[in-house]
Every structure is written in C-alpha cells, then in structure tokens.
N, C-alpha and C positions, 0 to 999 in steps of 0.2 A: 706343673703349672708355672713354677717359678724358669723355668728353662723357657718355656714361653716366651714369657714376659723379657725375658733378656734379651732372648731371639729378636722381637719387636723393638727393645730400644735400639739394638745396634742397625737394627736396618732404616731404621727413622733415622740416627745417625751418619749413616752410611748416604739414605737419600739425602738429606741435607748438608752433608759435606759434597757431594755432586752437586745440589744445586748450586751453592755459592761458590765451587770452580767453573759451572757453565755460566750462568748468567754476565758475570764480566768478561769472557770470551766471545759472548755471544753479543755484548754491547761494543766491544772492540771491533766486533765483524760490522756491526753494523756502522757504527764512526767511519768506518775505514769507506764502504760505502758509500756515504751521505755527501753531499754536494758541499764544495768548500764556501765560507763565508767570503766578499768581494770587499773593498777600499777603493773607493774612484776619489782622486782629488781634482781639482780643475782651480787652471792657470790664464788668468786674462790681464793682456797687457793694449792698450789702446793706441792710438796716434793716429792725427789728422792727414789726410790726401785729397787736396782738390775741393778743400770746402765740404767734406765729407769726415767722417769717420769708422775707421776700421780698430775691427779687436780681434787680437792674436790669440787663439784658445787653445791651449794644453791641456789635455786632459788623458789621467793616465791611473791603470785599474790593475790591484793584485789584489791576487787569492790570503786567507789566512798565512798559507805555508809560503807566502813574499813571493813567488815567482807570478811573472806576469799573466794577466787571461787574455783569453782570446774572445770575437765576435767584434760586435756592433755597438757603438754608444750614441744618445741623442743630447741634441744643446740646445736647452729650454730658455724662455726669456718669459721671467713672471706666471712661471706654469705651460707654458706654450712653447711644445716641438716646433724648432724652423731649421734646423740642417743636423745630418746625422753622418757617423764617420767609420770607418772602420780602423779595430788597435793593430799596430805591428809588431814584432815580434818582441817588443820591449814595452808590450801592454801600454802604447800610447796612442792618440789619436789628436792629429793637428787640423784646425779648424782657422777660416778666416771669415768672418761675416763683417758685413755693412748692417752699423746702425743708426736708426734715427734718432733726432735731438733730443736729449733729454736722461733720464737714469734707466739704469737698467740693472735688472736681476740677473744671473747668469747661471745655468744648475747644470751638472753634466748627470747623464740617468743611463747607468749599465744596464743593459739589457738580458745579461748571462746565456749561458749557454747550458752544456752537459753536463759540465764538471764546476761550475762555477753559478752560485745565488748573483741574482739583480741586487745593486744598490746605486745610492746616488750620494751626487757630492754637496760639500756645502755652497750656499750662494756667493756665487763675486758678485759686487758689487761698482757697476763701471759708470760713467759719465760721457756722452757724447757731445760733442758740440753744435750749437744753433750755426745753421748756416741758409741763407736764402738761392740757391742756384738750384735750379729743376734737378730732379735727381729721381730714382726709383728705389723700392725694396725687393728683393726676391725670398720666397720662400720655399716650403716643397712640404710637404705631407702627404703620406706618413713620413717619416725621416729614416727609417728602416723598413725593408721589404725583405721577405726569404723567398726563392725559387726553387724550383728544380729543373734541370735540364729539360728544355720543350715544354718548360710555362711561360705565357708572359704576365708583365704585372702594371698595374699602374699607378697613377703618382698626379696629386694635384700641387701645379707649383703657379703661386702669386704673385704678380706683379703691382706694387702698392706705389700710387704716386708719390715722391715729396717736393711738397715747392711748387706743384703745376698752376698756381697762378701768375708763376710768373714766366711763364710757358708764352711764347710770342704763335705757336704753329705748333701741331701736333709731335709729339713723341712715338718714334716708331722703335720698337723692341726685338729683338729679334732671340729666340732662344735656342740652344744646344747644349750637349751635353760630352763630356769627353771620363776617359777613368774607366770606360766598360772592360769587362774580360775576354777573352778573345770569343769568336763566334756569341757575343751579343751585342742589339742595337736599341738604339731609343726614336723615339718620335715622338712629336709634340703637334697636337692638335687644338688651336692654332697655333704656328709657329713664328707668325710676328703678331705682335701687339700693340694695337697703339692707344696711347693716352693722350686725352684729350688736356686744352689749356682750363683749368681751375676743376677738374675731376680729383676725386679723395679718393673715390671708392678704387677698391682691387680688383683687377683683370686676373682672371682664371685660366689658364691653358693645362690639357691632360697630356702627363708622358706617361706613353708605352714605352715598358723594358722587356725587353723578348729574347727568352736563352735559346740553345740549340740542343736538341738530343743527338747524339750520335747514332747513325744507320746501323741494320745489323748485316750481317755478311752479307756479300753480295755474293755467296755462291744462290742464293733463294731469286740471285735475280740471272742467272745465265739459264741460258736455254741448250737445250741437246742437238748437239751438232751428229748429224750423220757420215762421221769422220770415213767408216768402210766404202759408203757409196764414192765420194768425194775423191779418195784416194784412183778406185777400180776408174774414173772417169780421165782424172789428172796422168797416170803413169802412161795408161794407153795413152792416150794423146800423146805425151811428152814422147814416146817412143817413137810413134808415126811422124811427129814432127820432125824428130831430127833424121829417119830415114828420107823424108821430102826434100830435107834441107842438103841430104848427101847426094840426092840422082836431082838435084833444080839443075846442076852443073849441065847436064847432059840434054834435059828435057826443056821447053819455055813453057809451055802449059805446068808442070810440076813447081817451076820457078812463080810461077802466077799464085796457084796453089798451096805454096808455101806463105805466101804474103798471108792469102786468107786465113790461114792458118795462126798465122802469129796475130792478125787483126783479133779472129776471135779469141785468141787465149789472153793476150790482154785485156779484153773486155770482160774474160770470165775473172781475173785477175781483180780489176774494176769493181765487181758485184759482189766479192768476198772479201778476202784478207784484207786485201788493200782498201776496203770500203770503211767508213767511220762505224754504219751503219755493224757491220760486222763484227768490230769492237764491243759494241756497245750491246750488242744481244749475247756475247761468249764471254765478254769480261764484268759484264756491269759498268754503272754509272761508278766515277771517283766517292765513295763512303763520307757521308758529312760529319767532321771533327765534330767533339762535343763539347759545352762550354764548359771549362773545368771549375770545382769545387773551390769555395774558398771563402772570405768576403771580401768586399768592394770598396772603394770610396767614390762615388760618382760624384761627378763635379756638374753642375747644372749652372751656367751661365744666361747672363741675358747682357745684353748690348746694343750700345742705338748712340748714335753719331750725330752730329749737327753739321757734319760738313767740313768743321775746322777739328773739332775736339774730339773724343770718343769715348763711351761711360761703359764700363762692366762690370757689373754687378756678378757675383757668385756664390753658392751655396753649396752645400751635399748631404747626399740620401747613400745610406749603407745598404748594400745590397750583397745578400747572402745567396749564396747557390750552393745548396745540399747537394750529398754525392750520391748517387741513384742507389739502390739497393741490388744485389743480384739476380734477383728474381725479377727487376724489372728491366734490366740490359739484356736479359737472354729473350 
C-alpha cells in the first residue's frame, strides 16, 4: 500500500513539474505570436499663404520593438476623418491640409495592420487665421480604403465654401486626383463644382478608384491552327511558283501566269500571317498588367481660377491594394 501511495506522489510531482515547464513555454509561444503594441505621435506646424492657412502634419508610428509599421493612418480634426496617408519605410506619413479660421484639434489614428495593434496620437492643438477672400475646403471620406486587384472603390469628397459672401460670380471647382499605383484610375462624379455667392453648405462629388487584375495566360485565348493543311498547300505552291518563274523566260502566257500567281500568294500572305487578325487568334490579346500591392497616398485636389489667381486646395485618402491570394490568380 505504502509503494502505492509513493508511486502517486511522485507522478503528481512529476505531472506538476511538467506543468510549470510547459505553461511558460506555452505563454512565450503565444507572446511571440500576439500582435505588437503601436506609438503614433503627430507633428503640426502652421503658416499662412494667400490669406489662408496651411498645417504641415507629421506623423509617425512604431511597434513596441521601436522599428517602424507599416499601413494607412487617418487626420482627425475634433473627432472627424478629413485626409488619410500612407507610412513609408520609416513609419512616417506627411500630410498637408487647409484650414479654416479658428482652433483646431488635430489627432493622428493608426489603423494597424497584421502584425501591428491600432493606436492614436495625442491632440495638437493649432490656430488658423481669420481671413475674408473666397476660399474653399476639401475633404474626402473614408480617408482609408482597402482593394484588391479588379475592385473598385469609392470615396465621398466635400467641397465646403469659406467667405462666399463675398463671392462677386460663382466658384467653379474642378476636381482630380494624382498618387494612384500603376494600372489604377479615379473619377469623380461631378467633376466640376460650382459654388454659389453666399452658399455655406458643402457640395458633395463621388470618386471612383478602380484597380486592375491581371489576365490569365493567354494560351486559353489562342485557337488551333491547322499547321499540316497550311503547310501541304504553301510548299506546293511555292514549288510551282518558281518552276513558272524559271520557263516565263520562254513562254508569255506562263509570264502572265506567274503574275497571277505571285497576285494570289500575296493575298493569301494578306489573310494570314501577315494579317493583325491572324496575330490576335494564334497569339492572344497583350495580357493586362496588375495593379501591384502596396499602399497608397492619393492626393485629391480641387482648383478653380478667377482668371488672374488660381486656388488649390488638397487632401488624401490611403488606399490599400492587397495582394491576391493563389488560388485566386490561377
């Protein structure tokens, strides 16, 4: 009995000194796993142009383990997305916005990715200046968008008067956008805007962003050529030609003959190889590039002239293109 009972403590001992070497292995596995904690600080410096004011915004995001993250960040003013940026390789994102008169909050909001938790910064706190010259605001929301190659996406960007009372003749807007990645485009519905003289409210226009998937082989687009008939048709011929072409010397009818001969073989020349058409059934169309992975900074402008001067307002929206999965390119 007593041999038992020994037995049992040392295997209870045995289990519980296994536990307490697996458990903190097991919590190490999982730390090592877990998504790192994020630090976004944000840097705003001001200065006047034109009776307006702009503020320069830095803003810049590391993981716990200090090396910089990557993705999309948004620049809040008193709780409210109006332009969003993408970080570069040194986990920063530059921003330039137009504001109107008066104070403002200023918050940067990481958005994280896979390896990195969302966090936000603290508020700058900036001051604009009063100024009376017609002027506009742009905005855009969402301020971050994710794709995938062969989606598109859209995006509402505002156009906010300031000052149009003293507006003599309407405001005309006109909006675009530049910063896309290769094989994508934007459009704006409507793409001019005009504000009227003593209007507050904000004019609305929709962008479409539109990626590109890449084609799959084009052997799925070439057709079967009947190469053996083609050939039995081309050599004969090619043969008889040139014995036509050796006794024309002798003959005027065979000299006639020959002409016809070469008319129709360049004509069958014409309906084949040499044809576009021919190309384009045995080789396929050129394969449409895809838009590569990454993210973005889109820069969304609006601008409108009097004639003499000329105002451009700008913003941006981060825009993400995931990279397709295997199973969905094959």
């Amino acid at each position: 009995m007593r041999r038992f009972l020994r037995r049992g403590v040392r295997l209870e001992l045995v289990a519980a000194l296994c536990v307490a070497l697996f458990i903190p292995a097991l919590g190490a596995a999982a730390q090592s796993a877990a998504t790192l904690t994020t630090e976004t600080t944000i840097l705003a410096e001001t200065h006047d142009l034109h009776g307006r004011t702009l503020a320069a915004v830095t803003v810049t995001v590391l993981g716990e383990d200090g090396l910089p993250a990557a993705g999309a960040v948004s620049l809040r003013d008193g709780g409210v997305d109006f332009a969003g940026a993408a970080l570069d390789a040194k986990g920063e994102a530059h921003l330039t916005v137009n504001l109107t008169a008066g104070s403002h909050a200023l918050q940067a909001a990481y958005v994280g990715d896979a390896s990195h938790l969302p966090s936000r910064s603290q508020v700058a706190h900036v001051e604009a200046q009063t100024n009376t010259i017609p002027n506009f605001t742009i905005a855009v929301a969402p301020t971050t968008l994710t794709l995938t190659p062969g989606q598109s996406g859209s995006a509402t960007t505002t156009i906010t008067p300031v000052n149009s009372a003293n507006l003599t003749a309407p405001m005309f807007v006109t909006l675009s956008c530049s910063g896309l990645p290769d094989q994508a485009a934007c459009a704006f519905t409507p793409e001019n805007i005009e504000i009227l003289p003593n209007a507050t409210a904000g004019v609305t226009s929709t962008m479409v962003l539109t990626t590109q998937i890449g084609s799959q082989s084009d052997a799925l687009l070439k057709r079967p050529v009947s190469t053996p008939v083609a050939l039995a048709i081309l050599f004969p011929g090619a043969f008889a030609f040139s014995g036509l072409a050796w006794s024309a010397r002798r003959r005027a009818w065979l000299q006639r003959l020959s002409l016809l001969t070469l008319v129709a073989l360049v004509t069958l020349l014409g309906t084949t190889a040499c044809n576009p058409r021919y190309k384009y059934f045995n080789h396929g169309p050129t394969p449409n590039r895809q838009t590569p992975a990454g993210t973005y900074s889109v820069t969304v402008a609006a601008q409108s002239s009097n004639g003499v001067t000329a105002i451009t307002n700008t913003t941006t929206l981060a825009l993400t293109v995931t990279a397709l999965s295997t199973t969905t390119t094959q």
